[in-house]
N, C-alpha and C positions, 0 to 999 in steps of 0.2 A: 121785362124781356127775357132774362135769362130762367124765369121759369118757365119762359113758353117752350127755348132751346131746350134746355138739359132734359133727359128723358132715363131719369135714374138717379147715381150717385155723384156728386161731385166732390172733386180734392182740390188740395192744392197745399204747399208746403209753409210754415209758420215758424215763426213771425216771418209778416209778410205785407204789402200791401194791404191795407184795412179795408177798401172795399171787396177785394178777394176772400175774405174772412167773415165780413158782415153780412154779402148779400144772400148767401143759403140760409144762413140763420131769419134774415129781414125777408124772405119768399118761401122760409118752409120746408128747404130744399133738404134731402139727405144728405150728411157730408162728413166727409173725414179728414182731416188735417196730417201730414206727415211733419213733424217735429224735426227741428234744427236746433241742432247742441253746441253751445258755447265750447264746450271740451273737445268739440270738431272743427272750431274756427268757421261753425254754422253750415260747414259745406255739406252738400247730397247730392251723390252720384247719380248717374243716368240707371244703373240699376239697382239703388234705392229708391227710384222714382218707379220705375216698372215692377220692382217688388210688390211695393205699397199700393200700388195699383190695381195688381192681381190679387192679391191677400185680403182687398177693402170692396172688391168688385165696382170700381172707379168706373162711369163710362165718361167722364169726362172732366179732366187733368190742367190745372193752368199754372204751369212753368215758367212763371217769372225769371227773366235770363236778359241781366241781371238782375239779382232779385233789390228788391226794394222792402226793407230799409238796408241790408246788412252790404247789399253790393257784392255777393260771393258770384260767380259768373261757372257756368260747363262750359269747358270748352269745346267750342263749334261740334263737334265729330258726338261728344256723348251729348250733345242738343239733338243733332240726327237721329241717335239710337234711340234716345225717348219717342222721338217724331214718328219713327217707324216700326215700334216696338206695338 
């Protein structure tokens, strides 16, 4: 299914949920991961998410909020900015 949706690159942030991670690799998809640092307490902001977006030419973004496994959460408002960004 999700290589019939994505039409382009897909992201999403790491470590993360394992099927988010697995399934561009297991469909072939193009994709780039945005990295989460332990010496950040793993957090990534709403405009490291829109950075890395722009930067990796991303058409589509899956924002685990909160994320899984680590649990770090955006608050509401920078979940918006990504949403509309």
């Amino acid at each position: 299914m999700m290589s019939k949706v994505i039409k382009g690159k897909f992201g999403t942030t790491v470590p993360n949920f394992g099927r988010w991670t697995d399934l561009p690799r297991d469909y072939n998809l193009s994709h780039a991961f945005l990295q989460r640092h332990a010496e950040n307490d793993y957090k990534v902001t709403a405009n490291d998410s829109i950075k890395f977006v722009k930067e990796n030419n991303i058409t589509a973004f899956v924002l685990c909020n909160p994320n899984n496994p680590i649990g770090q959460a955006l608050p509401k408002e920078e979940s918006f900015i990504c949403c509309m960004s």
